[in-house]
C-alpha positions in Angstrom: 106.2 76.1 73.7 103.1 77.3 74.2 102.5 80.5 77.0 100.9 78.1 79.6 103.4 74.7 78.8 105.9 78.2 79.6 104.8 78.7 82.4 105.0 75.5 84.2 108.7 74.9 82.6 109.5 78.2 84.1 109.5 76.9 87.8 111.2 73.7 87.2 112.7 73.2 84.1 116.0 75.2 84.2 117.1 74.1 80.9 114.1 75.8 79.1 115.6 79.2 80.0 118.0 79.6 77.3 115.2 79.0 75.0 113.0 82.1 76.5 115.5 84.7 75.3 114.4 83.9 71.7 110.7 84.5 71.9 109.3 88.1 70.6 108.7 90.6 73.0 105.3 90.2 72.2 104.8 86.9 73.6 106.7 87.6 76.5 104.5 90.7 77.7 101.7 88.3 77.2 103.4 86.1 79.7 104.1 88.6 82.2 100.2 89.5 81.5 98.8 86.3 82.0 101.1 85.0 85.3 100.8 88.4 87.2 96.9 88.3 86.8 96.8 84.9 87.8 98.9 85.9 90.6 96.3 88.6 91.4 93.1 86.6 90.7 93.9 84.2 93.6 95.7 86.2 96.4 93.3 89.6 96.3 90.4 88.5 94.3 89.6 85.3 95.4 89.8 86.2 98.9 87.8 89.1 98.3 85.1 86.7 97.5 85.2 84.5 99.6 84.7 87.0 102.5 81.8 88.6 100.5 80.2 85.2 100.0 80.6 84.1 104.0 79.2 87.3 104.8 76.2 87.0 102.2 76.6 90.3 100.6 78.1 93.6 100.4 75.1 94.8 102.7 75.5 92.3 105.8 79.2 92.8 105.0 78.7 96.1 105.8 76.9 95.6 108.7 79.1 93.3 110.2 82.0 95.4 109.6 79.9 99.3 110.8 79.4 99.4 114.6 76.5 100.7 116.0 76.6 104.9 116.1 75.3 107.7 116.9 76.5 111.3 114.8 74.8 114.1 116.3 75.3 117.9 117.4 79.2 117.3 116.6 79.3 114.3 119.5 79.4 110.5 118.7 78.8 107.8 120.2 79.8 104.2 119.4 78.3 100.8 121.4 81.4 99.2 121.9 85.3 100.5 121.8 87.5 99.3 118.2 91.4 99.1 118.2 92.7 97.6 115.5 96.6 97.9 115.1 98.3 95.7 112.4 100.8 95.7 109.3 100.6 93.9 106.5 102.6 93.5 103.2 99.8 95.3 101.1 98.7 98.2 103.7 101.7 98.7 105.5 100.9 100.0 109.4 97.1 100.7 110.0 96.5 102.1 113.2 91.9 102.6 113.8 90.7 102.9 116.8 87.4 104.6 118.0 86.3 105.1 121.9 83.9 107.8 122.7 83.9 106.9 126.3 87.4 108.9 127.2 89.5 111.8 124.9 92.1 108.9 123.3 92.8 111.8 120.8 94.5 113.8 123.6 97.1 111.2 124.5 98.2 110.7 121.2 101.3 112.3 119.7 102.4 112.5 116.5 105.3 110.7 117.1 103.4 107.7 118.5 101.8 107.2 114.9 105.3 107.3 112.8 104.9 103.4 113.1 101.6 103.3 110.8 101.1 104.3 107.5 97.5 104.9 107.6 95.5 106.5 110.9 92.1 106.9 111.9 91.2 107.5 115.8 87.7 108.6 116.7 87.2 109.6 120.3 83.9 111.3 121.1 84.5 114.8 119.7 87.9 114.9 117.9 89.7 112.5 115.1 93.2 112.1 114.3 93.8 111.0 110.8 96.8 110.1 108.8 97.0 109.0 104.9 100.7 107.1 103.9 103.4 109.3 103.1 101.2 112.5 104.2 100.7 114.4 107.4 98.9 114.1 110.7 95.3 115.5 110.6 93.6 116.7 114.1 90.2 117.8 114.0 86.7 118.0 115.2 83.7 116.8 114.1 82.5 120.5 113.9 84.6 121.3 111.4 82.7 119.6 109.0 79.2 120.1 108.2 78.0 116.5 107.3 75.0 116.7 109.6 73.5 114.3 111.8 74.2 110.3 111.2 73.4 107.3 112.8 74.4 103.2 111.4 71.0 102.9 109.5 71.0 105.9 107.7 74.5 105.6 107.0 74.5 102.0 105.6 71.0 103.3 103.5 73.1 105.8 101.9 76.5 104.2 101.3 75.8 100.5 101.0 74.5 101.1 97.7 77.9 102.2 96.4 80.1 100.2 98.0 79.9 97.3 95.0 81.4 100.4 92.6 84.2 101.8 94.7 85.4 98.4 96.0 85.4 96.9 91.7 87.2 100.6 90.9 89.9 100.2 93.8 90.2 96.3 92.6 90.9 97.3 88.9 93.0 99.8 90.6 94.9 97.2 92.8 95.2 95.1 89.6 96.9 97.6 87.3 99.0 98.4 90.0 100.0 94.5 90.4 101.0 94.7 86.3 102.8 97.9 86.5 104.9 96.6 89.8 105.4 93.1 87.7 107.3 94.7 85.1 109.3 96.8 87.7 110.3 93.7 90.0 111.6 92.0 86.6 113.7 94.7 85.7 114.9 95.0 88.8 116.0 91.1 88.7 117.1 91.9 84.9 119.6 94.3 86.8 120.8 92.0 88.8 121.2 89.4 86.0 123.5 92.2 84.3 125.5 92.1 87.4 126.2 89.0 87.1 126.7 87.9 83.6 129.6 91.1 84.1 130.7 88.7 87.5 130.4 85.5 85.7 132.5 87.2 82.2 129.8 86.7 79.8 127.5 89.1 77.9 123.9 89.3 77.2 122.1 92.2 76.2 119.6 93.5 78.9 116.7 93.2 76.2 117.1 88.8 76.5 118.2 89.6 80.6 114.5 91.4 81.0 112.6 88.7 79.1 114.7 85.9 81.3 113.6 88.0 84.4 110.0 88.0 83.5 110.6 83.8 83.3 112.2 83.9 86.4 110.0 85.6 87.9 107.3 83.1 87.9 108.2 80.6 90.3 108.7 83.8 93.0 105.2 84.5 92.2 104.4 80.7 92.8 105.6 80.6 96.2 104.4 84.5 97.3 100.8 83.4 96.3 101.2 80.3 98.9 102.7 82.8 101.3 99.8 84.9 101.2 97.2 81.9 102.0 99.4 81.0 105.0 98.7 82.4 108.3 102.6 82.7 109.0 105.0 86.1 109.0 108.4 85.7 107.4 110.9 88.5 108.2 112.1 89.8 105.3 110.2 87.6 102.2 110.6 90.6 100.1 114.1 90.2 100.0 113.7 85.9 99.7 111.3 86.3 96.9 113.8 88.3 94.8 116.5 86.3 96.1 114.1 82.9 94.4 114.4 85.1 90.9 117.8 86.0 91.3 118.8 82.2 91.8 116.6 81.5 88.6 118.2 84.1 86.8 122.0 82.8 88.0 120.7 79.3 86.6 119.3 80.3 83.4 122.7 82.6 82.6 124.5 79.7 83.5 123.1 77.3 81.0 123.2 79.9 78.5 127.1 79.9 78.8 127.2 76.7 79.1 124.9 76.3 75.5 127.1 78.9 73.8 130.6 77.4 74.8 129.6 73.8 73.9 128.2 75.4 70.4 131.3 77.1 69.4 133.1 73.5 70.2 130.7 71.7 68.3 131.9 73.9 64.9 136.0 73.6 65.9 137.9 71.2 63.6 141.4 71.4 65.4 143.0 73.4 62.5 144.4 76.2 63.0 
């Protein structure tokens, strides 16, 4: 078969599996290759332009998204309050809020923001920000000398860069999506060790990992319809490996299965 004729076999055709563990590793990194960028292409770059396109632009995108403001003697002032508080499977807790008509920054401990992964609140002369896995940052617009701004000099000086940092993150975000491919299959090759050891039949982890990659594929299916569905399902991590690890019990299976009926096929009843 043929990488693509693979790949749809892969999500319904349990019977093809014992065939995967033959092909070069080669041809199986090309597989991984192709279905995780396919898997990227439509759940982060589509989207990302799609939105670019309804909003005509990175620059009216950018307008949109910037409220008006005011940076000036170390005081700012925003036209209309922002609190955004969400998580997400990709960004985890983000906590932003901005309202420069009362000190939010003073209310806020640090142990209100353990819940988010990534902070930024703006009140009219002090910031609280927090990067994930790092520390809470207080401080003042003071302490920094960046000047005076205000949302048409900004968006004059950064719009024309925001094309370059937003294709660098996205090739970023991409190699990232290969790298953690290749980790969630070995992580489903391990469990296929476990249980070819619980089912009494051995394959070496080398055929397990390119059976994983396979099996990975229809997990990959169904994650890429659960990120175009506006619906939260608690614990999908867990179900989407649990969709691999069912392919993987499958695929050992029919190995077996192949193997045993094999060794029948050569017996001739003598001793």
């Amino acid at each position: 078969m043929n990488i693509f004729t693979e790949l749809i076999h892969s999500v319904y055709d349990f019977k093809s599996y014992p065939g995967y563990r033959k092909n070069n590793g080669g041809k199986v990194f090309l597989y991984g290759l192709l279905i995780s960028l396919v898997y990227l292409l439509t759940s982060v770059l589509l989207p990302l332009v799609v939105t670019i396109l309804g909003f005509g632009g990175f620059g009216n995108m950018a307008r949109e998204a910037i409220p008006d403001f005011t940076l000036e003697g170390g005081r700012l002032w925003v036209e209309e309050p922002v609190d955004i508080q969400q998580y997400d499977a990709y960004q985890g807790g983000v906590c932003f809020r901005v309202d420069t008509d009362q000190p939010i920054t003073e209310g806020i401990t640090d142990v209100d923001l353990l819940a988010f992964d990534r902070v930024l609140i703006l009140d009219a002369e002090h910031g609280i920000a927090k990067a994930e896995g790092g520390s809470v940052i207080r401080f003042s617009y003071t302490d920094f000398d960046i000047g005076d701004w205000d949302r048409e000099s900004f968006l004059k000086e950064i719009v024309p860069y925001i094309p370059i940092v937003l294709w660098a993150v996205l090739v970023l975000v991409i190699c990232f999506g290969f790298f953690g491919f290749f980790v969630g299959a070995f992580v489903v090759a391990t469990i296929g060790s476990i249980m070819t050891a619980i089912m009494g039949y051995r394959l070496r982890f080398s055929e397990l990992y390119k059976l994983a990659i396979y099996a990975r594929t229809p997990a990959l299916v169904i994650k890429g319809i659960y990120d175009w569905v506006p619906v939260v399902i608690p614990y999908f991590s867990f179900i989407n490996f649990g969709v691999s690890a069912f392919y993987m019990w499958k695929a050992i299976q029919y190995i077996k299965e192949e193997t045993q009926n094999s060794s029948q096929s050569w017996w001739t009843g003598e001793p």
